[in-house]
FIBA-890005 format. One record per residue: residue number from 1; residue in one letter; z negated, y, x negated of N, C-alpha, C in turn. Coordinates in Angstrom, 3 decimals, decimal comma. Each point is the difference from the previous one (the first is absolute). Last residue first. Layout:
BEGIN
- pos code n.pz n.py n.px ca.pz ca.py ca.px c.pz c.py c.px
- NUM A Z Y X Z Y X Z Y X
...
END
This chain:
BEGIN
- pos code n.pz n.py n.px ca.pz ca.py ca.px c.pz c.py c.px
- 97 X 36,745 -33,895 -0,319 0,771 -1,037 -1,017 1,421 -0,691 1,140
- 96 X -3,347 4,552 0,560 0,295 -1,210 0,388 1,102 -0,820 -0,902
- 95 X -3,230 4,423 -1,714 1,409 -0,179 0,985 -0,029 -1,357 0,126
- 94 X -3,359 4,104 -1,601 0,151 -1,714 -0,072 1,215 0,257 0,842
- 93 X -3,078 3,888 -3,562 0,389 -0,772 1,193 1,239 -1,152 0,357
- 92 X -3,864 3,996 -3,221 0,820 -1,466 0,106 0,157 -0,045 1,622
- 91 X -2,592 3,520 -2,292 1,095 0,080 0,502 0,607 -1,404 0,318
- 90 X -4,564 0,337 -1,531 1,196 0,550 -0,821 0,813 0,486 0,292
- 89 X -2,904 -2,572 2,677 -0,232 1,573 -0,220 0,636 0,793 -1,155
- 88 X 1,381 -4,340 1,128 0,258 0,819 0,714 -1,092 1,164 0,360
- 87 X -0,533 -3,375 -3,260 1,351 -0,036 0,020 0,535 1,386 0,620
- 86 X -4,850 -1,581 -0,066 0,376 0,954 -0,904 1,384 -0,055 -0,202
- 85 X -1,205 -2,563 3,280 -0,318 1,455 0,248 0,029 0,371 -0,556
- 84 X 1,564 -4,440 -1,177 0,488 0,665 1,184 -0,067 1,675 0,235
- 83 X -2,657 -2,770 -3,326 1,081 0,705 -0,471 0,960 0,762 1,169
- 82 X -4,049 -2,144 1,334 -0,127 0,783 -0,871 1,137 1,068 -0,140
- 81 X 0,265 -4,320 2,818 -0,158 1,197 0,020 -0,127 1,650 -0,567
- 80 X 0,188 -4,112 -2,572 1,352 0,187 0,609 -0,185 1,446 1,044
- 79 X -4,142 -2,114 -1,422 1,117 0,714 -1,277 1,496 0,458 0,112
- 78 X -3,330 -2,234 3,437 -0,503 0,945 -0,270 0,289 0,861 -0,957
- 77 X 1,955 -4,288 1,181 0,009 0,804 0,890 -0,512 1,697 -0,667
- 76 X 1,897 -2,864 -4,050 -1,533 -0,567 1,418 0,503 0,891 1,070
- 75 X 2,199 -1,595 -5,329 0,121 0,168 1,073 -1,453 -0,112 1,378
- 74 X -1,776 0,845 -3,542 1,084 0,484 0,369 1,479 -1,298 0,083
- 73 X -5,451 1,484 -0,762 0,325 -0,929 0,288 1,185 0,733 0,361
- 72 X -3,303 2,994 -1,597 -0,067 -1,554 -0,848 0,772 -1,088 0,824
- 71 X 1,280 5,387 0,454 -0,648 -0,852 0,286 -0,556 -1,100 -0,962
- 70 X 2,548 3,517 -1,607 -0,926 0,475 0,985 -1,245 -0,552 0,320
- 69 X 4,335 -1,233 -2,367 -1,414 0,893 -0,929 -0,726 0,273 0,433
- 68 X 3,639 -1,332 2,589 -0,518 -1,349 -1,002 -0,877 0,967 -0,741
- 67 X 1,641 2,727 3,048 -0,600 -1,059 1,133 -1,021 -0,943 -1,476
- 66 X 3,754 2,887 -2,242 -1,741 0,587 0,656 -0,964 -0,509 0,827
- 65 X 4,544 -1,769 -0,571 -1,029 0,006 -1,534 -0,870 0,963 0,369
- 64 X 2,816 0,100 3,763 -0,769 -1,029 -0,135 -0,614 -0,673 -1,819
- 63 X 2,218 4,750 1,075 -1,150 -0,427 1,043 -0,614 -1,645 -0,541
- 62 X 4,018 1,058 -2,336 -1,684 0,854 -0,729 -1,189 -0,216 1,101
- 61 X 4,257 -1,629 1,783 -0,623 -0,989 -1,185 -0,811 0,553 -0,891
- 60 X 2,098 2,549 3,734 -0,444 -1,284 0,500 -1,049 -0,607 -0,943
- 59 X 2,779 3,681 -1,409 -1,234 0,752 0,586 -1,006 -1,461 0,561
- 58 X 4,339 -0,901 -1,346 -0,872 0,379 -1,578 -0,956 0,419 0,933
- 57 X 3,046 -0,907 3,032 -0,700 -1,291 -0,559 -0,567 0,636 -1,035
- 56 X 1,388 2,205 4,045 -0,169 0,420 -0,917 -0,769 -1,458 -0,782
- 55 X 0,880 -0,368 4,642 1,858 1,206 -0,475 -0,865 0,251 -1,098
- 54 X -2,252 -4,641 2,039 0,238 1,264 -0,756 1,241 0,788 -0,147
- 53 X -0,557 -4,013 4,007 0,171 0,116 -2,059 0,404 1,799 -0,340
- 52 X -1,839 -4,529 4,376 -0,058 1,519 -0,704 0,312 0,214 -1,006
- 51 X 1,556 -4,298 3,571 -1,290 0,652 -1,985 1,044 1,298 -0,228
- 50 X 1,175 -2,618 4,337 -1,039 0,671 0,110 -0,764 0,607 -1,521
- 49 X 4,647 -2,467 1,481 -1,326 -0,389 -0,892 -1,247 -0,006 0,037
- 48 X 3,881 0,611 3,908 -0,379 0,321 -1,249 -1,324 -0,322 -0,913
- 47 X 3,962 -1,286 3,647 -1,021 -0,608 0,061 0,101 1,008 -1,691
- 46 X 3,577 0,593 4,088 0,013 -0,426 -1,363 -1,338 0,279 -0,258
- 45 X 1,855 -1,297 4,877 -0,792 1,317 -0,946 -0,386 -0,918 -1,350
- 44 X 3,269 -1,232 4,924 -0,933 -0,108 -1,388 -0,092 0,809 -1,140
- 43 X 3,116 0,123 3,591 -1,455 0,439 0,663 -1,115 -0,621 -1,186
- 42 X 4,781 -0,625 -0,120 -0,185 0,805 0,169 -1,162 0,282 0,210
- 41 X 0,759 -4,141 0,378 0,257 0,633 -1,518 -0,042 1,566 -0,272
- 40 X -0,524 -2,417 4,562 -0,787 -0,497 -1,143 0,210 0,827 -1,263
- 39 X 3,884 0,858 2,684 -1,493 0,476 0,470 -1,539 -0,524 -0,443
- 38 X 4,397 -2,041 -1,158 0,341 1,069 -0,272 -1,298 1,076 0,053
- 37 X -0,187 -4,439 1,920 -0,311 0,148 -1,339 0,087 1,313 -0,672
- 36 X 1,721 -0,804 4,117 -1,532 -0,428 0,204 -0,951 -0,050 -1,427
- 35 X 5,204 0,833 0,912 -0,620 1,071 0,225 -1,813 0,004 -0,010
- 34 X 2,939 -4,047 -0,338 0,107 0,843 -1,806 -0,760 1,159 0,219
- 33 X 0,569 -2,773 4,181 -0,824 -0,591 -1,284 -0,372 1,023 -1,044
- 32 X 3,238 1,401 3,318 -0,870 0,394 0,492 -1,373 -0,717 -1,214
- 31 X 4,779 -0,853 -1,117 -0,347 1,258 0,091 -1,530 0,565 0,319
- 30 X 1,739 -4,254 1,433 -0,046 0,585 -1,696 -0,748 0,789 -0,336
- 29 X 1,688 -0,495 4,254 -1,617 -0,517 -0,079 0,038 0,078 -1,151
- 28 X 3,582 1,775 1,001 -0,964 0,748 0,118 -1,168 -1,134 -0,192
- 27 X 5,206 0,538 -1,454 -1,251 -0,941 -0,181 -1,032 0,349 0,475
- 26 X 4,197 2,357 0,051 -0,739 -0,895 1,282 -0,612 -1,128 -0,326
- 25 X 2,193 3,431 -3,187 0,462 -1,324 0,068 -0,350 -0,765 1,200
- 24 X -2,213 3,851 -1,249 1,744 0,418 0,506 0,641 -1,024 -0,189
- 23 X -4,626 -0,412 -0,394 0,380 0,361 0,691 1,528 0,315 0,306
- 22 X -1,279 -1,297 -3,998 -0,142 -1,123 0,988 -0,232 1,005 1,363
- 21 X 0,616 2,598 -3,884 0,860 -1,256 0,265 -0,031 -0,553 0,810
- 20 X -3,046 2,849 -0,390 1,274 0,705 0,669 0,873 -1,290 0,007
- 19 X -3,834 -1,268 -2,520 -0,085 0,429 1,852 0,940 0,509 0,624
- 18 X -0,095 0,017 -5,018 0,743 -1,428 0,825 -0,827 -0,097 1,668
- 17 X -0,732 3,958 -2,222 1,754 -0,167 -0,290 -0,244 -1,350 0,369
- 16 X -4,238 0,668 -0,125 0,108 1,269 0,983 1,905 -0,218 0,043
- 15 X -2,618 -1,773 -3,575 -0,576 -0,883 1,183 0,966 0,418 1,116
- 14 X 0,340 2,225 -4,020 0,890 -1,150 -0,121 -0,106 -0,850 1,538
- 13 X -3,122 3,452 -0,741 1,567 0,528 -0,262 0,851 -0,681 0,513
- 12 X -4,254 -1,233 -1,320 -0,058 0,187 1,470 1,431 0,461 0,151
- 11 X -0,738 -0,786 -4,326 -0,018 -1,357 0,521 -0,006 0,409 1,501
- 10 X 0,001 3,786 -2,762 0,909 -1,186 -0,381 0,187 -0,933 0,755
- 9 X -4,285 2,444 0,088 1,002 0,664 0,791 1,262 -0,507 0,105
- 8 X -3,233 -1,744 -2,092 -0,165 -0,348 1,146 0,748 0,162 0,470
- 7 X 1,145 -0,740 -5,300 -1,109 0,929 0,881 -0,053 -0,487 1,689
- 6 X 0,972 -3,718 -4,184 0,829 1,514 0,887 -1,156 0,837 0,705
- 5 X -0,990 -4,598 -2,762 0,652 1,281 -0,862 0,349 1,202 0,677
- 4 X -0,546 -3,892 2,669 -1,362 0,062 -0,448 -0,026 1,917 -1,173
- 3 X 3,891 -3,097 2,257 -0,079 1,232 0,293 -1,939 0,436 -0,246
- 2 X 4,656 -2,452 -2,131 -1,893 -0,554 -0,297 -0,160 1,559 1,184
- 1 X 4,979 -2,565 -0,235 -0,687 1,274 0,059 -1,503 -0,278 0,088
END
């Protein structure tokens, strides 16, 4: 079983049925090990990308060919911004990746 492929919930699931096991078997120091991890795993927060990505990519990519006609240097801070505010005085807006 690759448990890399499974969701968390799956794998804590699974964690949580062989704890009953070993408890109702009077394995407790077992038991008590597997519970130390069980709680590690549980308490870890799935880590996001943080890159912003357009809910309107055609509106995205006319913004930034306007940044490139705009400016004389593109990719730059000052062109990216650009397109940014003329993105979202358009209406544009961003959702987390």
């Amino acid at each position: 079983m690759i448990m890399r492929d499974m969701p968390m919930r799956t794998i804590l699931a699974q964690i949580n049925s062989v704890l009953e096991e070993l408890e109702e078997n009077g394995l407790h120091v077992e038991a008590d090990a597997l519970h130390e991890i069980f709680v590690k795993l549980s308490k870890k927060k799935k880590k996001k990308s943080g890159k912003n990505v357009p809910n309107d990519p055609a509106l995205w990519a006319s913004c930034q060919a306007w940044a490139k006609r705009t400016y004389d240097v593109h990719p730059s801070a000052y062109s990216n911004s650009g397109a940014v505010r003329r993105y979202e005085s358009k209406g544009g807006t961003w959702r987390s990746e």
